[in-house]
N, C-alpha and C positions, 0 to 999 in steps of 0.2 A: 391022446392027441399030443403030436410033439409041438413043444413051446420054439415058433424060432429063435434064432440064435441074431440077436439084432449088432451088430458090427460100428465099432465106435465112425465115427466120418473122420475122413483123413484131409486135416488139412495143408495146402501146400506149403511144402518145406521154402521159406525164405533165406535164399543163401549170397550174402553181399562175395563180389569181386574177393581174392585175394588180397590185402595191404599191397605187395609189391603191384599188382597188377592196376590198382587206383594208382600210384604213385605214376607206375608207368604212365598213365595215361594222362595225366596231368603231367605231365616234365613234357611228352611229347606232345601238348596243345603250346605250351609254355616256347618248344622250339618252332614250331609250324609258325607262328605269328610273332615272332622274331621277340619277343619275351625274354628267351634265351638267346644270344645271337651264335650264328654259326662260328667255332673258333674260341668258346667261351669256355674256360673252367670250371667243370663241375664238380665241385667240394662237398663231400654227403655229408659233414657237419653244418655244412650252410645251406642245401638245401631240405635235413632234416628237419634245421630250424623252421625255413620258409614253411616247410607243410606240415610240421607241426608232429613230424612222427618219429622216431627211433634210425640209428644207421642203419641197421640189419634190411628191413625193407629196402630202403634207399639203393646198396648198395648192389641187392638182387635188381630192383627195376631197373639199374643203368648196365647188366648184365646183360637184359632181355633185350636195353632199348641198343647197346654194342652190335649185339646179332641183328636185331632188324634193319641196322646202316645209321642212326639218330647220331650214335656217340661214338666216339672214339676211346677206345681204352688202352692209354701208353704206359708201359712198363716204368716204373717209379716214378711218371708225371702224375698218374689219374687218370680221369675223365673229362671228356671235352665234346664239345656240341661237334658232330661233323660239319666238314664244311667241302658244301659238294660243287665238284669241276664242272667247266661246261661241258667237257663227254659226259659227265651221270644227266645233267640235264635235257640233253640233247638225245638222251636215248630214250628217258621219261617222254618226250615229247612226241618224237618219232612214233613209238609206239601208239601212245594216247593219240597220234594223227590219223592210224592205221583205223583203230577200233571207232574212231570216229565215225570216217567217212563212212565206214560199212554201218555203221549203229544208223548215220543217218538214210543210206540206203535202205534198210529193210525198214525204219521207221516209215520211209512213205508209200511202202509197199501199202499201209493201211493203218494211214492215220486217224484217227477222229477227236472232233470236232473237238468233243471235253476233253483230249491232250496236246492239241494244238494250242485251246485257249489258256491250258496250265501252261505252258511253257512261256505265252503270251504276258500270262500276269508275271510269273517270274520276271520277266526283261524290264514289266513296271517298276517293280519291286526295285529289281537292279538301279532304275532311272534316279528313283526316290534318293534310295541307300548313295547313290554317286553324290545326289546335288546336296547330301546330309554331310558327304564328306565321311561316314560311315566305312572303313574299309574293312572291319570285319567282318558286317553283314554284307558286303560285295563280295568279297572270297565267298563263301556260305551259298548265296546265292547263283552265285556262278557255278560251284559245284553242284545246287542241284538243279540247275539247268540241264547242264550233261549229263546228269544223273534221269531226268526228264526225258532226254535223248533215247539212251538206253534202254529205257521201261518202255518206250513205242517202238527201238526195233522186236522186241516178243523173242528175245537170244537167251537162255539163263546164263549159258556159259560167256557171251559176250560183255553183258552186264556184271558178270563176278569178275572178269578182268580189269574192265573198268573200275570196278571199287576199290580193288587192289592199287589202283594208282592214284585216287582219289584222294590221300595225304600228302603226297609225295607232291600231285600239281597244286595245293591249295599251299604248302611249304615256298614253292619255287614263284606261287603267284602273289602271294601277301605283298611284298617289298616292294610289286611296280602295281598292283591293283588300282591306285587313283592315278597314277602314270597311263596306265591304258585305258583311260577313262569310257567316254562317250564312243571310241571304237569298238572296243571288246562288247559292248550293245548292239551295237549297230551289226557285227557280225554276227550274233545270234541273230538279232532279226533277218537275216538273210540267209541263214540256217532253215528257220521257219516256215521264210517263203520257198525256200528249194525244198522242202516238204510237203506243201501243201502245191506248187507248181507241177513234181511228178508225182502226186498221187491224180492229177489230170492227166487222162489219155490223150488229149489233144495239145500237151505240153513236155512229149517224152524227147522231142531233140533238144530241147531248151535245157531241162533236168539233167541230162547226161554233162551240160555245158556247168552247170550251177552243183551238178556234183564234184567237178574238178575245181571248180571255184572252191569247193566248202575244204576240199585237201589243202587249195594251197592259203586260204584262208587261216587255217589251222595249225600249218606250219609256218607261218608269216607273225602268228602270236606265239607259239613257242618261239622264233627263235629272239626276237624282241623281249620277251621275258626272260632268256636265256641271260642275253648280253645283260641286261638293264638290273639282275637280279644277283649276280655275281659282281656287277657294278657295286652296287649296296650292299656287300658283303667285306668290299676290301678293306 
């Protein structure tokens, strides 16, 4: 009789981030919420210090973060936070308007109830996080709002676009977030109801009305954050 052959159990390999790649990812939180300010000199002796690790890292993450649009990398100045025009923001916007209005279109193709009322708490949440004067859990919350948006239009490919810019709008929105206070609320709640108004059939000429609403809703807050955000940069 053959003895089986008992096979040790494998367990899973736990493998942390890259050093450069935590770095990265920390400098670019540090710039999204103005930590860093756009225009700023990054020195990897001073930011080694700040994080506590080696130049070498340091100086591949502002490599990665060069390519991605973060930093700026000037021939015998260094490193520097980009500091982006109102065409970069105005294009972030446009776009993120596009994918909207259609994220919100196919979401009310077939909304339900448990993602209507998610979306609902978020806006609470939002209300709370405003009257705390909280504005990092408002960026936060606003993005997954839209993020909310997305997961009820049922698109993967729409949704991966979306996330794609989902840094770039919490970057450009941090500086006016309690500037756009009790508005930027009030627009998703109207977001909401033009979802849940055309997923009624007996509400599809209104919908088509409140789906033009939510475009120019949407580019009415970009370009307000545009101006007001390059304002707080000069």
């Amino acid at each position: 009789m053959t003895t089986p052959v008992t096979r040790p159990s494998l367990e899973r390999v736990q493998q942390q981030a890259p050093l450069r790649q935590q770095i990265y990812e920390r400098v670019e939180e540090l710039i999204i919420y103005g930590e860093l300010a756009a225009g700023e000199h990054l020195v990897e002796s001073q930011l080694a210090r700040r994080l506590g690790v080696s130049r070498i890292p340091v100086r591949e993450a502002l490599q990665l973060l060069n390519r991605d649009g973060w930093v700026d990398l000037r021939p015998r100045q260094g490193a520097f936070v980009h500091s982006p025009t109102v065409e970069e923001a105005d294009e972030v916007f446009t776009v993120r308007t596009v994918l909207e209005v259609e994220a919100t279109r196919l979401a009310a193709l077939h909304p339900t109830e448990v993602a209507v009322r998610g979306l609902r708490k978020i806006i609470g949440a939002g209300q709370v996080a405003l009257e705390k004067g909280d504005d990092r859990e408002l960026v936060r919350l606003n993005s997954e709002f839209h993020e909310g948006i997305s997961r009820m239009a049922g698109n993967r490919i729409l949704t991966q676009m979306t996330g794609r810019l989902d840094k770039r709008i919490r970057w450009f929105f941090a500086p006016v977030v309690r500037l756009r206070g009790a508005a930027s609320w009030k627009e998703h709640t109207e977001m909401v109801d033009a979802i849940k108004a055309r997923s009624r059939p007996s509400c599809g000429g209104d919908a088509e009305a409140r789906r033009g609403d939510q475009g120019r809703l949407s580019r009415r807050e970009g370009s307000h954050v545009i101006r007001r955000a390059m304002m707080s940069r000069v």
